[in-house]
C-alpha positions as CSV (number, residue, x, y, z in Angstrom):
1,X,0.0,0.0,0.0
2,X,1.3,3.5,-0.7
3,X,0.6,6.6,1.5
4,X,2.3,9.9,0.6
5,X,3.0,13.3,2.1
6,X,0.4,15.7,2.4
7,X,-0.3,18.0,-0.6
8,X,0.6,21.3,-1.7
9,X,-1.5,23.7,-1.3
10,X,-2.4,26.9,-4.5
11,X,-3.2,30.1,-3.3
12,X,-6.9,30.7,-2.6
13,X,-6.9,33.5,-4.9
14,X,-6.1,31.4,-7.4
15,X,-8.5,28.4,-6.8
16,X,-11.3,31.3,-6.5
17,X,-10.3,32.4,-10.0
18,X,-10.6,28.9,-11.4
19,X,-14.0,28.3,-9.4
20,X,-15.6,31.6,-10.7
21,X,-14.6,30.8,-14.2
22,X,-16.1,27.1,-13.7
23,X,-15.4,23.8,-15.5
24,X,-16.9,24.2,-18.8
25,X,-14.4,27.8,-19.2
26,X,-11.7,25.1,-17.9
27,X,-12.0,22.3,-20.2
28,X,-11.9,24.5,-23.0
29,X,-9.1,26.7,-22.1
30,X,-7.4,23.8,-20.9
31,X,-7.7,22.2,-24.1
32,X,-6.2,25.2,-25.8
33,X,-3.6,24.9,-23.8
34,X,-2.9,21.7,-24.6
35,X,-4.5,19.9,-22.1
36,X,-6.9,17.3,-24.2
37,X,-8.7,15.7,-21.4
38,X,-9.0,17.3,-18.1
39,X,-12.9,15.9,-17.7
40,X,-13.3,13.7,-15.1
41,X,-16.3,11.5,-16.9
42,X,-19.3,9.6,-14.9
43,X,-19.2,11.6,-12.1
44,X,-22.5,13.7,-12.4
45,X,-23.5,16.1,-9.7
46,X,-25.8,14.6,-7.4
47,X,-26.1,17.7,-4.8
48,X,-27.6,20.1,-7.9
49,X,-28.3,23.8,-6.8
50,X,-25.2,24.2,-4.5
51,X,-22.9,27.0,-5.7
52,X,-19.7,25.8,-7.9
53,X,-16.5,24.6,-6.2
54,X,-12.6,24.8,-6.3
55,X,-9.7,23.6,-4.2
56,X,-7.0,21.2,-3.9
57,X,-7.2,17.5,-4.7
58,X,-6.3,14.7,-2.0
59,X,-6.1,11.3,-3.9
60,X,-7.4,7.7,-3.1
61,X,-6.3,5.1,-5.3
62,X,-8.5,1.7,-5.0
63,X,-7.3,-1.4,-6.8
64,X,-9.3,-4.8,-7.5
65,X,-9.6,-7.0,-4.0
66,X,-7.0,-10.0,-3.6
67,X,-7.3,-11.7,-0.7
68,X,-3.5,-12.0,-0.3
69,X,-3.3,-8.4,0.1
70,X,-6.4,-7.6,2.3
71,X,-8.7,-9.4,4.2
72,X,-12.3,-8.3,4.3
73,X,-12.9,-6.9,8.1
74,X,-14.5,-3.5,8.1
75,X,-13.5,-2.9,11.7
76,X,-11.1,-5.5,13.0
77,X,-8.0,-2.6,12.4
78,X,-9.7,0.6,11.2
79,X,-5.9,2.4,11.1
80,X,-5.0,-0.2,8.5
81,X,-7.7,1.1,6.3
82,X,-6.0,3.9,3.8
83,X,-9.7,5.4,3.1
84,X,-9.5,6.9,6.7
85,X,-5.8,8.0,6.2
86,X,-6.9,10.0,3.2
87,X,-9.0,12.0,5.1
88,X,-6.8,12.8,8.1
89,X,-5.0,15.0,4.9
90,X,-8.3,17.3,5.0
91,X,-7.9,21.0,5.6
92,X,-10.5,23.7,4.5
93,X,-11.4,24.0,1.2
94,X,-10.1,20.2,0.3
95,X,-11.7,17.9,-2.4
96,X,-11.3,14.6,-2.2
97,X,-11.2,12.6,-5.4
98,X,-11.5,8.8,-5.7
99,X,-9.8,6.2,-8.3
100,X,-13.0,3.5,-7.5
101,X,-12.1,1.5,-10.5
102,X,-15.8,2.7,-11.5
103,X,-17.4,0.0,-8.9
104,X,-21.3,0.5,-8.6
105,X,-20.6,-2.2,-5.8
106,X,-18.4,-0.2,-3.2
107,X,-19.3,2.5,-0.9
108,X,-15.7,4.4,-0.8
109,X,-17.4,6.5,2.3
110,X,-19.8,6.4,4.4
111,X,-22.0,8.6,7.2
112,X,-19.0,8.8,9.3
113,X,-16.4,9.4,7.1
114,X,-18.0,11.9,5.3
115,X,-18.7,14.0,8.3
116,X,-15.5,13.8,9.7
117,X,-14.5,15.2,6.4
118,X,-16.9,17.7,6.1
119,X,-16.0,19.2,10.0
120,X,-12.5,19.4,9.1
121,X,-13.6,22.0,6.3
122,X,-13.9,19.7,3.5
123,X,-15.5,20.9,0.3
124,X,-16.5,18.0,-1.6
125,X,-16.0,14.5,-3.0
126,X,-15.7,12.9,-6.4
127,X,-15.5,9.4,-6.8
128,X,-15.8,7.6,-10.3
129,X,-18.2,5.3,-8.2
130,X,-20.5,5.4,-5.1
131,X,-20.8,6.3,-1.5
132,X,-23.1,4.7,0.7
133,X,-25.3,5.8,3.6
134,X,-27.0,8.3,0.9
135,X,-29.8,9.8,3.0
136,X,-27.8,11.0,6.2
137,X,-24.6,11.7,3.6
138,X,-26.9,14.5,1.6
139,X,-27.5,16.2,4.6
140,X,-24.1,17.1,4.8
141,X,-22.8,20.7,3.8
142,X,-20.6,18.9,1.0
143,X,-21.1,18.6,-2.8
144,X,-21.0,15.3,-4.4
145,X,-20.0,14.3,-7.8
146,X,-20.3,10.7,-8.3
147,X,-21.4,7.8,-10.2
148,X,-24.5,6.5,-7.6
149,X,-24.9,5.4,-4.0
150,X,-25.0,1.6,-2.6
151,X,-25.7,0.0,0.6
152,X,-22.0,-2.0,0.3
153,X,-19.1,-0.8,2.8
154,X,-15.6,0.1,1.2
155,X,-13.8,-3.4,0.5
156,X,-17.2,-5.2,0.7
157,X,-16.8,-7.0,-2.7
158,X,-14.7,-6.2,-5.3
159,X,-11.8,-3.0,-4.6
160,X,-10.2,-2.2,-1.8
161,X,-7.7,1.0,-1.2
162,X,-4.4,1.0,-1.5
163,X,-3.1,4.4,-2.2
164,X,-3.4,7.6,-0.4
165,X,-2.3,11.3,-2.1
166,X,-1.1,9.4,-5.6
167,X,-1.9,10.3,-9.2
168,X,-4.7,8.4,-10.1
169,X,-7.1,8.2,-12.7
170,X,-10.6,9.2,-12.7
171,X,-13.1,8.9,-15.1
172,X,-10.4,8.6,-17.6
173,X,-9.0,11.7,-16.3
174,X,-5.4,11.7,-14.7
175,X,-5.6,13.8,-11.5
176,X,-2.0,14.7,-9.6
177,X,-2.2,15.2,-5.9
178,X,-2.9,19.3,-5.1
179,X,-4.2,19.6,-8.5
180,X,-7.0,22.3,-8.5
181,X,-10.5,20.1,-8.8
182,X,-13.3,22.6,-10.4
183,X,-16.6,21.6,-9.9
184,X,-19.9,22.5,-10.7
185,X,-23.4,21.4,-12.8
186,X,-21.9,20.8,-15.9
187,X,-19.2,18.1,-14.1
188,X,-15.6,18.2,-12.7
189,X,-12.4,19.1,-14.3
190,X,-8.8,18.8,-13.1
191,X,-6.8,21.8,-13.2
192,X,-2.7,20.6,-13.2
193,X,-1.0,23.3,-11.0
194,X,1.2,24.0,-13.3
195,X,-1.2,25.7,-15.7
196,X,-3.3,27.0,-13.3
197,X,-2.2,30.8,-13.1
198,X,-2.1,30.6,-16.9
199,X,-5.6,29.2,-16.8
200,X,-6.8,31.8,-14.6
201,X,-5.9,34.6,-16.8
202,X,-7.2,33.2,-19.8
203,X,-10.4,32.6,-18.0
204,X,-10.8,35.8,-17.0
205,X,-10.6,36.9,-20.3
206,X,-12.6,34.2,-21.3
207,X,-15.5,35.1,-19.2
208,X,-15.5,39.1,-19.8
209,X,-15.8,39.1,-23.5
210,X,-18.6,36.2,-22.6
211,X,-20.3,38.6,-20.5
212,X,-20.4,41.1,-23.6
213,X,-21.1,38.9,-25.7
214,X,-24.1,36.8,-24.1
215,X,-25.4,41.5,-23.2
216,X,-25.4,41.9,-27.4
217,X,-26.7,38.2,-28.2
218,X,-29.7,39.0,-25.8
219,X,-30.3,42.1,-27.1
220,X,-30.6,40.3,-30.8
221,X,-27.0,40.8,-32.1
222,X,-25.5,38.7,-34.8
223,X,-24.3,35.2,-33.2
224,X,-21.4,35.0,-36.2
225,X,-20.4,38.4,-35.1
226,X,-20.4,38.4,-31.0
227,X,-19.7,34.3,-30.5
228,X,-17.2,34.0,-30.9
229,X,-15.9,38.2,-30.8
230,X,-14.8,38.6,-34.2
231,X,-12.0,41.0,-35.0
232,X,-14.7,43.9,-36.3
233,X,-16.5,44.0,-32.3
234,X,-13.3,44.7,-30.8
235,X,-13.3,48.0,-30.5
236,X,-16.8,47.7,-29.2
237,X,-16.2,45.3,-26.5
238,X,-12.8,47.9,-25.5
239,X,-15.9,50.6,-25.1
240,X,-18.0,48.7,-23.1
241,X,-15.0,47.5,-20.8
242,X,-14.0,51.8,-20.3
243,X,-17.9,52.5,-19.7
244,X,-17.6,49.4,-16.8
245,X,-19.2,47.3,-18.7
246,X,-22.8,49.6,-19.8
């Protein structure tokens, strides 16, 4: 089994940046940036309606159950289970993300896990599986991006974990420990840290000639013109930014 150091952590300015920019801006900047697949797939949003989030990823890496390597007892030496050191990482604004092999069997966490994680400030979890213990897990203040729920505990039948604050891969998605999770309606991108600040600028861009854009497209302006800004509404969109955006 492996277990890592803790994560570094980005600036909060910069997570914010990412989170107001959200994942659809991210994937697609990303992808101009040469990132081809920063989408973490299958795990839809089940906690709809909660404001967008951002922050840091801790990792857990699950791998198919043999026997040899772990025997099924959900509570005969709890500190032997890497699930719980995962989540003694947690510090405010933490997202935990979760390799589950896609399992619609395995409950990664529970009840008590989750609220553990959510008291030490976590944000939110995404697992390309299921957690269990659904209706007292909703109640939580956390979002959840995930692929279902199940009344199975962790190593129950057919994964178990064996690696805390690794890269893994998610949804088909390679996510690095501390890379910036973004997460909203739309789904869940990874963010690597290394293009984050690039990202962010971009994004802001992104998002203030959207702003225009989406002002002249409601006010029945031509889509070939305003999306995307061609070269000729330049000069308008410079105007409207001096006038603070009127």
């Amino acid at each position: 089994m492996t277990h890592t150091s803790d994560i570094v952590r980005p600036p909060r300015d910069l997570v914010e940046a990412l989170r107001e920019a959200g994942s659809a801006t991210c994937a697609g900047d990303l992808k101009r940036l040469g990132i081809r697949n920063s989408f973490i797939a299958g795990a839809t949003c089940w906690t709809p309606g909660r404001p967008a989030i951002a922050g840091p990823a801790l990792t857990l890496q699950f791998l198919p159950l043999r026997e040899d390597q772990y025997q099924d007892d959900e509570y005969a030496d709890p500190e032997k289970q890497l699930h719980r050191h995962c989540l003694y990482h947690t510090q405010s604004g933490d997202i935990v993300v979760v390799d589950a092999r896609g399992s619609m069997h395995s409950g990664v966490f529970g009840e008590m896990m989750l609220t553990y994680f959510a008291g030490r400030g976590g944000l939110g979890v995404v697992v390309d599986g299921c957690v269990r213990d659904w209706p007292k897990a909703k109640e939580l203040n956390l979002g959840f991006w995930m692929k279902g729920v199940t009344p199975n505990y962790h190593t129950q039948t057919e994964i178990f974990p064996f690696g805390v604050n690794v890269p893994i891969g998610c949804g088909g998605a390679l996510v690095m420990p501390g890379d910036i999770i973004v997460a909203d309606e739309d789904g869940v991108v990874a963010v690597p840290i290394s293009l984050a600040e690039k990202l962010a600028e971009r994004a802001g861009h992104h998002a203030e000639w959207e702003e225009f854009s989406r002002l002249r497209l409601a006010q029945g302006g031509d889509l070939r013109k305003y999306y995307p800004l061609r070269e000729d509404a330049q000069a308008e969109f410079e105007a409207w930014k001096k006038n603070g955006g009127a």
